[in-house]
VEXTOR-755409 format. One record per residue (C-alpha): x, y, z. Coordinates in nm, 2 decimals. Layout:
BEGIN
rec c1->X	c2->Y	c3->Z
...
This chain:
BEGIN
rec c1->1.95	c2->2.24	c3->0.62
rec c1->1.58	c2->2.15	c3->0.75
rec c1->1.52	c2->1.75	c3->0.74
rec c1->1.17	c2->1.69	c3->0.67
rec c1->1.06	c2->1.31	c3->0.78
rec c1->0.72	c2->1.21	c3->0.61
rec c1->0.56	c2->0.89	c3->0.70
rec c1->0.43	c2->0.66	c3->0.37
rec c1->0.15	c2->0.42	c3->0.45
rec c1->0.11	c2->0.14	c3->0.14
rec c1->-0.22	c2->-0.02	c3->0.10
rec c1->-0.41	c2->-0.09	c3->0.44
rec c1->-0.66	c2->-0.36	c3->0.31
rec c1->-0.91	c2->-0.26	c3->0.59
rec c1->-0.64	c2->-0.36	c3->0.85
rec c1->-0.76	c2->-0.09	c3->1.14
rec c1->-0.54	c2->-0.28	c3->1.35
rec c1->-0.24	c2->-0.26	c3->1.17
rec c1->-0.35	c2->0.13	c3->1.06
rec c1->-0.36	c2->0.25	c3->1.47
rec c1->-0.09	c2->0.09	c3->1.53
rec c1->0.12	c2->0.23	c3->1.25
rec c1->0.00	c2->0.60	c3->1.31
rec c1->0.09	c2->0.57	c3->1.69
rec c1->0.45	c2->0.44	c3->1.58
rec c1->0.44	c2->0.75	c3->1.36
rec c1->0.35	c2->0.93	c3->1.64
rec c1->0.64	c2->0.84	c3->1.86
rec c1->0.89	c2->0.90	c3->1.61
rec c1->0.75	c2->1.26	c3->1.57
rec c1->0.71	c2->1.23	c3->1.19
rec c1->0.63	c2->1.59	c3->1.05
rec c1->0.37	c2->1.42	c3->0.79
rec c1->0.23	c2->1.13	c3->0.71
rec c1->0.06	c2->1.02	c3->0.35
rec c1->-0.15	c2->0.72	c3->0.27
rec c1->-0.10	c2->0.56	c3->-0.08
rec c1->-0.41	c2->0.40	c3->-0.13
rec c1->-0.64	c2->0.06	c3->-0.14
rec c1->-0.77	c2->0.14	c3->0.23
rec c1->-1.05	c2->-0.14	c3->0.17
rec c1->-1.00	c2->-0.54	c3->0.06
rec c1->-0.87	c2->-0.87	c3->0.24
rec c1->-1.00	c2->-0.73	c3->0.55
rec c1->-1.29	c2->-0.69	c3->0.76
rec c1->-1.53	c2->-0.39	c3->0.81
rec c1->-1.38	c2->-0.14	c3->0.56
rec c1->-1.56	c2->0.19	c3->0.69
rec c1->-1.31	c2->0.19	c3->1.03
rec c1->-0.99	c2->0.27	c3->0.81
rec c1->-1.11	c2->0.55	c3->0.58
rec c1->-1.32	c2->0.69	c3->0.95
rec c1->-0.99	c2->0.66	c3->1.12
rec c1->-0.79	c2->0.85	c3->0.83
rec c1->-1.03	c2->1.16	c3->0.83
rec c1->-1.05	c2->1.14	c3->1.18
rec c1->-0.71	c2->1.19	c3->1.21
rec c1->-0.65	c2->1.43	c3->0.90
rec c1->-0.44	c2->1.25	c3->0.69
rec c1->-0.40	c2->1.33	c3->0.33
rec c1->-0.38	c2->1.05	c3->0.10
rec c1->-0.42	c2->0.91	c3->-0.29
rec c1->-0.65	c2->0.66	c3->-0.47
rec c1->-0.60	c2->0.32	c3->-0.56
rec c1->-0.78	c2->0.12	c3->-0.76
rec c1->-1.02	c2->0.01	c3->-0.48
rec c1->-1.08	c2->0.41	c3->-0.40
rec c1->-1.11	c2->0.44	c3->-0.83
rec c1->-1.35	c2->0.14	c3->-0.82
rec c1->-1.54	c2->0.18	c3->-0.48
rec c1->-1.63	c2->0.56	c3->-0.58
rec c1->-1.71	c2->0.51	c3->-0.95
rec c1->-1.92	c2->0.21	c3->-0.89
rec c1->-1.72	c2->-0.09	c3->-1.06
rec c1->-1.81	c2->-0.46	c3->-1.07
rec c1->-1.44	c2->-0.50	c3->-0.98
rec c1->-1.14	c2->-0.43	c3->-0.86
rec c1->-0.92	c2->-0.36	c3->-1.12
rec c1->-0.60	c2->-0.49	c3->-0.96
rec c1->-0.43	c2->-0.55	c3->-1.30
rec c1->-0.42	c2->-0.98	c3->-1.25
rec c1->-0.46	c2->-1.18	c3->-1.52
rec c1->-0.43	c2->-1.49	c3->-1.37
rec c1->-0.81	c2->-1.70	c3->-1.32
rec c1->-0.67	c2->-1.78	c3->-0.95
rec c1->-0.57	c2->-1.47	c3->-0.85
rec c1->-0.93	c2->-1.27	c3->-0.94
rec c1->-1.10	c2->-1.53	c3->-0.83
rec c1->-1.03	c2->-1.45	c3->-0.49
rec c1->-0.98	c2->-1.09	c3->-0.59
rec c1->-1.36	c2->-1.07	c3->-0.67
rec c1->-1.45	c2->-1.23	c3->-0.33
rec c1->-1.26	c2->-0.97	c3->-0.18
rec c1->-1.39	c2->-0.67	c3->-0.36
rec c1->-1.75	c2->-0.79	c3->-0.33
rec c1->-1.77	c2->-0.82	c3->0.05
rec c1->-1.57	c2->-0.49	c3->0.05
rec c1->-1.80	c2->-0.29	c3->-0.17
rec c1->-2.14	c2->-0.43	c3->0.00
rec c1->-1.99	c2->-0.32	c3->0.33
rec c1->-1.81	c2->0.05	c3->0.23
rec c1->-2.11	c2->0.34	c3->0.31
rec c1->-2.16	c2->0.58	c3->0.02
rec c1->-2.05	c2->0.81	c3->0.24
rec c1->-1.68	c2->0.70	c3->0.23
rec c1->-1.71	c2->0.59	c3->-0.16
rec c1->-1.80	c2->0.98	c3->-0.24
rec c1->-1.51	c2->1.04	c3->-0.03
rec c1->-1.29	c2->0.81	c3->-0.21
rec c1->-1.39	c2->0.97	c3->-0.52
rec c1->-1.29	c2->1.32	c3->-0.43
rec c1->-0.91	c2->1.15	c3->-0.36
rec c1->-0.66	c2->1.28	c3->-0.64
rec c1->-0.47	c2->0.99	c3->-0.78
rec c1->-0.15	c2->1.11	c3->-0.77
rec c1->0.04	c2->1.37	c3->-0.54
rec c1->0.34	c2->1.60	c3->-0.57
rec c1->0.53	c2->1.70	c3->-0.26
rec c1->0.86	c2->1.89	c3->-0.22
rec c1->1.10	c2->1.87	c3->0.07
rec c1->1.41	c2->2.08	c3->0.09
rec c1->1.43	c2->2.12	c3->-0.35
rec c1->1.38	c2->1.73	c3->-0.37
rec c1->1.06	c2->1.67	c3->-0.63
rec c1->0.84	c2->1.38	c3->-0.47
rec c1->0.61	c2->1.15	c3->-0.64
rec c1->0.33	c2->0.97	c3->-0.49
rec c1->0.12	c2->0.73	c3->-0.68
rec c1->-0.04	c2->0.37	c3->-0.62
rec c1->0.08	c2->0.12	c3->-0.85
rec c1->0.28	c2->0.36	c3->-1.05
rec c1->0.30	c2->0.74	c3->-1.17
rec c1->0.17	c2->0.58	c3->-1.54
rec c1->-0.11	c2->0.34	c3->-1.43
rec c1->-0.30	c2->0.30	c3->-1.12
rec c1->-0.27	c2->-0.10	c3->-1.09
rec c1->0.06	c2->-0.13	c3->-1.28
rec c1->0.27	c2->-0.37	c3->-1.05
rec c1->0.63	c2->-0.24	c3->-0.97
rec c1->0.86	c2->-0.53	c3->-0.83
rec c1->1.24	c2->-0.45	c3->-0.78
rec c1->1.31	c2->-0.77	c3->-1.00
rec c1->1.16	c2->-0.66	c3->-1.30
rec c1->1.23	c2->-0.29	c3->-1.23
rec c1->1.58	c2->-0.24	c3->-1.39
rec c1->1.75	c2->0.14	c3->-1.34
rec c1->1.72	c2->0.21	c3->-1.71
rec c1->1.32	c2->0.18	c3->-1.68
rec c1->1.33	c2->0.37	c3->-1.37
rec c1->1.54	c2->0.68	c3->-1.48
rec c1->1.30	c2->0.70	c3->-1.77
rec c1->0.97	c2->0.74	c3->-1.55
rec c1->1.17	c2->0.97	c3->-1.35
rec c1->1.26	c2->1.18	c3->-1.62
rec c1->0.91	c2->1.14	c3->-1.79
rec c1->0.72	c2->1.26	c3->-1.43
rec c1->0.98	c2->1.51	c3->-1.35
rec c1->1.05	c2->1.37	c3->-1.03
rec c1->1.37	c2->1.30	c3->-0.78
rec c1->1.15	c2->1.10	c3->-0.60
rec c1->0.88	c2->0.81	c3->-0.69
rec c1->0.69	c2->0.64	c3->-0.40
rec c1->0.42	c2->0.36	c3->-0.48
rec c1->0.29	c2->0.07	c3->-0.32
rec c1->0.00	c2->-0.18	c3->-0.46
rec c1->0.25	c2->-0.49	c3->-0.52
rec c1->0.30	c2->-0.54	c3->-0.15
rec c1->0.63	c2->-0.61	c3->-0.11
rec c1->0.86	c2->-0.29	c3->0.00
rec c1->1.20	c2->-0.20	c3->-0.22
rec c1->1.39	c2->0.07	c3->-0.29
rec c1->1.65	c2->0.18	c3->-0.57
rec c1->1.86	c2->0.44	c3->-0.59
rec c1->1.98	c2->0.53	c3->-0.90
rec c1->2.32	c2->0.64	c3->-1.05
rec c1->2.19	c2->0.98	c3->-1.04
rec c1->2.08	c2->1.01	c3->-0.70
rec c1->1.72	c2->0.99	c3->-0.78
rec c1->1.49	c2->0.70	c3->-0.58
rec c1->1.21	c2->0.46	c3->-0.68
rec c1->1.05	c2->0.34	c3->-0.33
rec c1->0.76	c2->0.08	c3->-0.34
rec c1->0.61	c2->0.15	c3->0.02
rec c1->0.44	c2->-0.19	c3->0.08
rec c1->0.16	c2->-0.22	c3->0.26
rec c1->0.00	c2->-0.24	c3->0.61
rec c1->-0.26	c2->-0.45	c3->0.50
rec c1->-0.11	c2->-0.81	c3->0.51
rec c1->0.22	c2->-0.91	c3->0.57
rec c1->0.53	c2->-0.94	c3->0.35
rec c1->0.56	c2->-1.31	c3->0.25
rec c1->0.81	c2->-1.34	c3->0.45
rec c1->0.69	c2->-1.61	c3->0.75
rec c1->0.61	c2->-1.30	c3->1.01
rec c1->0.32	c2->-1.13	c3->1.10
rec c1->0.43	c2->-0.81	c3->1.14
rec c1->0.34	c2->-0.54	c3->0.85
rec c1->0.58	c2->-0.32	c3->0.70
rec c1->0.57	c2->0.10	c3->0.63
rec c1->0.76	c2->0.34	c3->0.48
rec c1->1.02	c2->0.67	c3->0.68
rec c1->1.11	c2->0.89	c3->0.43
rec c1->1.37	c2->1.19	c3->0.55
rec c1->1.50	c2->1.42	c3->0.31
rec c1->1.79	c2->1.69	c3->0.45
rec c1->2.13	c2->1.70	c3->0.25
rec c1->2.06	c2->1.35	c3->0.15
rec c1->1.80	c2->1.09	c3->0.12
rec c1->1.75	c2->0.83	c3->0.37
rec c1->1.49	c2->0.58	c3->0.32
rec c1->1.38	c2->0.33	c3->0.65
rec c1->1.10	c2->0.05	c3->0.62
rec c1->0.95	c2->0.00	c3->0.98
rec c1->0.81	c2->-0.30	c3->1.09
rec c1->0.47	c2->-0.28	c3->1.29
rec c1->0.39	c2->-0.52	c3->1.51
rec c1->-0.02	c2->-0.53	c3->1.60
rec c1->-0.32	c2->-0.77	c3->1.73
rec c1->-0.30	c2->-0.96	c3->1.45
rec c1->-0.54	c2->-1.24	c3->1.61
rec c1->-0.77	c2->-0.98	c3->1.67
rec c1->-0.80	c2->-0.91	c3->1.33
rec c1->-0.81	c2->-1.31	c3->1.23
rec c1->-1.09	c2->-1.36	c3->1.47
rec c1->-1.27	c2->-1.09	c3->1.37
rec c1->-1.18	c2->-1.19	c3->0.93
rec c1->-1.39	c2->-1.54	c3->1.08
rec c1->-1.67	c2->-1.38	c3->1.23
rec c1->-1.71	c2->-1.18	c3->0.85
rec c1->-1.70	c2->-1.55	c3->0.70
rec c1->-1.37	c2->-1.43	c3->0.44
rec c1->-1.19	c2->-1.66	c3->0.33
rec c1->-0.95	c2->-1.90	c3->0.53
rec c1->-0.65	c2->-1.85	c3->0.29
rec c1->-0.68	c2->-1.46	c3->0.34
rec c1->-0.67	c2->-1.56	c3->0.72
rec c1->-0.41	c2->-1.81	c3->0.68
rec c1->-0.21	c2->-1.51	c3->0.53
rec c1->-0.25	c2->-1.29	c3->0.80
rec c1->-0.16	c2->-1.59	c3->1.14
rec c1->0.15	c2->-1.65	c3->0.91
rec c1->0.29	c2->-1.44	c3->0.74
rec c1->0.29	c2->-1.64	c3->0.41
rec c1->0.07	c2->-1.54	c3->0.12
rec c1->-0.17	c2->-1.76	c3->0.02
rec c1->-0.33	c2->-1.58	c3->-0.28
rec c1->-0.27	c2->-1.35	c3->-0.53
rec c1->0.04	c2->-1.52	c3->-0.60
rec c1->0.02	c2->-1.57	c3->-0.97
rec c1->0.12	c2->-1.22	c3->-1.05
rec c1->0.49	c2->-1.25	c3->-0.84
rec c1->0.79	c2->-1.28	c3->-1.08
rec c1->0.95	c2->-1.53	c3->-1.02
rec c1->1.26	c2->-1.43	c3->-0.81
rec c1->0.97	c2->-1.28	c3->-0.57
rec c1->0.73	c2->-1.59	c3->-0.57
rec c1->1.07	c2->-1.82	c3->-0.49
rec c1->1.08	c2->-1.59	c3->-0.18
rec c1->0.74	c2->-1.73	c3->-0.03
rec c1->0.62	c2->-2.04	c3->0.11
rec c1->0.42	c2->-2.12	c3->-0.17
């Protein structure tokens, strides 16, 4: 049987750092396709080098709810927090993003579909953002239980559900032999104390194998450069760490117990 390998890129964040370095890793391993997931602006700096770089390089891709927001001309992100904290510096972030994203790339964004179907040797493949019901709907793996998953499955007719948008990466498989993958993201790391980033190798053949790769980039570059844009310290903090410093309100609790913070 033909094994298809496709590359899954989670939320960039305007990392262009992290992005070249993850498509030359994808490079080397010879995937035969690569997908982005979405939210190619926020936390970072200088948001029109990641969507440039993308069509540049001719890689197909979903909204998010920045792309949703960005292209339709929101006052926000809708990221799905609740928490005062967390949009506070959600709001700081989406601000300096949208001033700074050309119209050019926000009509782009718009033209995005926000949800993809892919099939690799008879498997049925789901791409969405936050998840195949709702575009900022936060998937974590310990308030995901199989049950809920098999029923989205079954709902979206799918052997295969990919998402991102939470930033942390996970996978189930299920009883059945069906797979729920959240991506993560390239954006920021992993709350996990290093700076590396974190995407997705998925190869189909007789089986499904699922590998998260971590990237390793010029992560002071990027700091240096988040200083010289005047963003926040705490995003910064985030990125010479490893450890999240915002947007923390919305972990469960098994995931914020994980962190530093």
């Amino acid at each position: 049987m033909q094994v298809t390998t496709i590359a899954l890129i989670g939320g960039i964040y305007s990392n262009y750092h992290a992005l070249l370095a993850t498509l030359a890793d994808i490079d080397r391993r010879g995937a035969d396709c690569a997908f982005f997931l979405g939210d190619l602006g926020a936390f970072g700096p200088h948001p029109n080098r990641v969507p440039e770089l993308l069509i540049e390089r001719g890689i197909a891709g979903i909204q998010g709810n920045y792309e949703e927001s960005l292209s339709s001309g929101a006052t926000d992100c809708n990221c799905g927090y609740t928490d005062p904290r967390d949009n506070h510096y959600a709001q700081i972030s989406y601000d300096y993003t949208a001033e700074n994203t050309s119209d050019v790339y926000k009509r782009w964004m718009g033209t995005l579909p926000r949800a993809m179907r892919l099939e690799a040797n008879g498997r049925r493949i789901l791409l969405s953002h936050g998840s195949p019901r709702k575009i900022n709907e936060f998937l974590w793996r310990s308030t995901s239980p199989d049950p809920f998953l098999r029923r989205m499955c079954d709902e979206y007719e799918a052997d295969v559900i990919v998402c991102t948008h939470s930033g942390l990466h996970w996978h189930k498989r299920l009883e059945d032999g069906r797979h729920v993958i959240n991506a993560g993201v390239i954006g920021r790391p992993a709350n996990d104390g290093g700076t590396n980033v974190w995407y997705t190798m998925l190869t189909v053949g007789d089986d499904i194998r699922v590998e998260f790769l971590p990237i390793e980039y010029d992560h002071g570059a990027l700091a240096s450069e988040m200083r010289a844009e005047r963003l926040p310290e705490e995003f910064i903090e985030t990125i010479e760490t490893g450890w999240w410093t915002t947007c923390l309100e919305v972990l469960p609790a098994k995931e914020r117990a994980a962190g530093r913070f």
